[in-house]
VMD Tcl script that draws the C-alpha trace (Angstrom):
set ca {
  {-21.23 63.28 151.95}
  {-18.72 64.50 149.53}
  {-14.58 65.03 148.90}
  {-12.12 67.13 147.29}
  {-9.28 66.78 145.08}
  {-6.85 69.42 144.17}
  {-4.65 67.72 141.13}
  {-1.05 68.00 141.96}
  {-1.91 69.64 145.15}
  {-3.38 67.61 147.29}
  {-4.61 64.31 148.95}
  {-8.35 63.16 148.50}
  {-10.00 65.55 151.50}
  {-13.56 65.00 153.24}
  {-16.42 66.79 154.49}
  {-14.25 67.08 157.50}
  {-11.93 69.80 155.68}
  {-14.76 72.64 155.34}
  {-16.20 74.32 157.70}
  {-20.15 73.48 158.01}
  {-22.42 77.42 157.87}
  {-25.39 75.46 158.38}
  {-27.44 71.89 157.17}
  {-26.80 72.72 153.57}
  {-23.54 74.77 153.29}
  {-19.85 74.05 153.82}
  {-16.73 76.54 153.14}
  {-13.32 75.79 152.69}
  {-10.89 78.65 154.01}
  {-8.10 78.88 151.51}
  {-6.21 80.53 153.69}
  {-5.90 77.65 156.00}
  {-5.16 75.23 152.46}
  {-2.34 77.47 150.43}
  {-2.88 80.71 151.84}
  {-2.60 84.01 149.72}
  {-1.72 81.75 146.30}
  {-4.86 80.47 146.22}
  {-5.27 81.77 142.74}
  {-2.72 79.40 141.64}
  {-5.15 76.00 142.58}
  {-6.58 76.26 138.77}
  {-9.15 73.12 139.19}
  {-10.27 70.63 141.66}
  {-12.32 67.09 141.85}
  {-15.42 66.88 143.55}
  {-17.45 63.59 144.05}
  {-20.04 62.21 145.86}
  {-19.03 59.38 148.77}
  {-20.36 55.68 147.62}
  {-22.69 55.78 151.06}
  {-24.45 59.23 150.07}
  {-27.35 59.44 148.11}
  {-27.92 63.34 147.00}
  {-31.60 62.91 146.12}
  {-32.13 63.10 141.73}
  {-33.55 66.81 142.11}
  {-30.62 67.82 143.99}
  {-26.75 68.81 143.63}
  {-23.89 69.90 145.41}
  {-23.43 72.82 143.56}
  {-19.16 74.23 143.79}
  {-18.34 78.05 144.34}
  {-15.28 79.97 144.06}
  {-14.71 83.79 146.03}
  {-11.45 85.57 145.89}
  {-11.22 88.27 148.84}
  {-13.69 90.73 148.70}
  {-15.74 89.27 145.84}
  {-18.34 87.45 145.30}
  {-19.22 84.20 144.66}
  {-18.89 82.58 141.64}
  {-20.55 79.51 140.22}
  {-18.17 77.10 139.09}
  {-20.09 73.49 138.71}
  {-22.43 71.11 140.17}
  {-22.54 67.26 141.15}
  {-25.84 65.33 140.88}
  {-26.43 61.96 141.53}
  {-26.06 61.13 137.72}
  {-23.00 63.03 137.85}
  {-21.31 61.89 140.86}
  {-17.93 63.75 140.29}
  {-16.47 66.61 138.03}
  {-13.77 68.20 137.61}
  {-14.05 71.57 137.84}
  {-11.97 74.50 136.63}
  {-11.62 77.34 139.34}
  {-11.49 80.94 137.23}
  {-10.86 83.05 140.29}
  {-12.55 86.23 140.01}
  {-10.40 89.73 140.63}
  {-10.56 90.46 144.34}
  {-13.31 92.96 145.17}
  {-13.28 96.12 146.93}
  {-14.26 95.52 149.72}
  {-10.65 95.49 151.47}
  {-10.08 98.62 151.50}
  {-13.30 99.02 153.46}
  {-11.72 96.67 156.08}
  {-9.52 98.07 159.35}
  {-5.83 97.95 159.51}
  {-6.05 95.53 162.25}
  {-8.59 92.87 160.83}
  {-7.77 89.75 160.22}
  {-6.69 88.99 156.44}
  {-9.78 88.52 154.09}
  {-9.47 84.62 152.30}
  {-10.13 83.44 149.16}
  {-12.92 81.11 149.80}
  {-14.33 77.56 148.26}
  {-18.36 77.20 148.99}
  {-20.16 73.74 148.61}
  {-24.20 73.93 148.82}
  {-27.12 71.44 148.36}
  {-29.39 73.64 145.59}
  {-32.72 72.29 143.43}
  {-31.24 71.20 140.14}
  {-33.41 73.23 138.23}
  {-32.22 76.52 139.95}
  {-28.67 76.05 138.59}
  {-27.11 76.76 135.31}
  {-25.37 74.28 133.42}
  {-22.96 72.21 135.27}
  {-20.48 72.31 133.00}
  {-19.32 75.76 133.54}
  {-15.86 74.85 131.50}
  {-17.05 73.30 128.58}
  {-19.17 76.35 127.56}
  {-16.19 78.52 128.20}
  {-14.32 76.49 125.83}
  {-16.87 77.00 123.07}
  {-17.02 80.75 123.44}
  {-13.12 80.95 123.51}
  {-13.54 78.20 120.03}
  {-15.97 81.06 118.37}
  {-14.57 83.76 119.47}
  {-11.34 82.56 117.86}
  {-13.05 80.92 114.94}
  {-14.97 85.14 114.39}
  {-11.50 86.74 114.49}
  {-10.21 83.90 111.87}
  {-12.79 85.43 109.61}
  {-12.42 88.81 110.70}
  {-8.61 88.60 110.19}
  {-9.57 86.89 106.48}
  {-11.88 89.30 105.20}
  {-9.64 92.26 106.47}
  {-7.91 91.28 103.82}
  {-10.27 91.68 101.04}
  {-12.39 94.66 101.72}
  {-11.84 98.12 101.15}
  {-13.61 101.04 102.64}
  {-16.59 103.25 101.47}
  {-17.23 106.44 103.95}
  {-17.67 104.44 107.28}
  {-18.76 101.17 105.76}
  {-15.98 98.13 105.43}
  {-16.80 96.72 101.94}
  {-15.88 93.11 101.58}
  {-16.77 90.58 98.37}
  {-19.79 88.77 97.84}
  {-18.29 85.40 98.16}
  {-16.10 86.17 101.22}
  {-17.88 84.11 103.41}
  {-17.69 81.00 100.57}
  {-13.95 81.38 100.04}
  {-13.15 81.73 104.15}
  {-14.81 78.52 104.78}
  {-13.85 76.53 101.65}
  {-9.80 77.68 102.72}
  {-10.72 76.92 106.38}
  {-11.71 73.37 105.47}
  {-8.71 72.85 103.59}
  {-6.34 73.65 106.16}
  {-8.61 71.21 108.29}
  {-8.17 68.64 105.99}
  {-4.80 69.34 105.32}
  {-3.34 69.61 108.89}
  {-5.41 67.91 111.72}
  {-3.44 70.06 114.55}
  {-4.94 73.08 112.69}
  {-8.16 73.11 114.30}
  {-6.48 72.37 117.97}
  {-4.99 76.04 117.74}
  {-8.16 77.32 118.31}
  {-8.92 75.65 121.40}
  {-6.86 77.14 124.44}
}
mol new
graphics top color blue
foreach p $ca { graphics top sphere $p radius 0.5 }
foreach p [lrange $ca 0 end-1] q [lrange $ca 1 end] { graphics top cylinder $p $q radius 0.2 }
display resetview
């Protein structure tokens, strides 16, 4: 049905690999895979298998759960998008372990594959809309930072120049133009 890659950390892996919950959900035990550094497996490949046909209104949507958290939505695969590669933000582990007895086994970090309607999901591409807000944030504190500069203060009110806005963006096309690495710094 489908397989996993973990870039620099592992072989292509099957199906086989997870453990099956029921027809439509499979979990992969991190524990089992790199044990407690499981935080340090930043990204990993899915794709579909050439002989599996996910049906067009369908994906195999990818989930990520550190111990005691919940699970978080990382990406999808759809038959138009037959494999991804998806960046794994492990959440902070929840706290739920110290609910847990002394003598229970370890809670694992956990990787969850389901088959979910395409509409129900949000966008597959979980990292490229992280990447924008990181760009804008960045991009808002470029202009913050730049019209810090400028203003002066009135009671509780930051007073800034009409033509701020005008001069930021004329000098932050210039540097653009000027130095093409310029607009790499602010993507991370």
């Amino acid at each position: 049905m489908f397989g996993v890659v973990f870039p620099n950390r592992s072989f292509p892996m099957d199906i086989s690999a997870f453990s099956q919950i029921d027809t439509f959900h499979w979990v992969l035990d991190m524990n089992t895979f790199v044990g407690e550094a499981y935080d340090q497996i930043r990204e990993m490949c899915i794709f579909l298998l050439n002989n599996f046909t996910l049906p067009p209104d369908k994906a195999l949507a990818v989930y990520i759960q550190s111990p005691g958290s919940q699970f978080l939505f990382c990406g999808a695969v759809t038959l138009a998008r037959p494999s991804a590669v998806l960046s794994l933000p492990w959440p902070e582990p929840g706290g739920q372990m110290q609910l847990m007895p002394p003598d229970s086994p370890p809670l694992s970090a956990k990787i969850g594959v389901s088959v979910q309607d395409l509409a129900s999901l949000p966008s597959l591409d979980v990292t490229a809309e992280k990447r924008i807000e990181r760009l804008a944030l960045k991009v808002g504190e470029n202009l913050f930072n730049f019209m810090q500069s400028f203003c002066g203060v009135d009671g509780s009110k930051l007073v800034v120049p009409m033509d701020i806005l005008d001069r930021w963006f004329k000098k932050f096309q210039e540097k653009a133009k000027r130095d093409p690495e310029y607009l790499k710094g602010f993507v991370l």
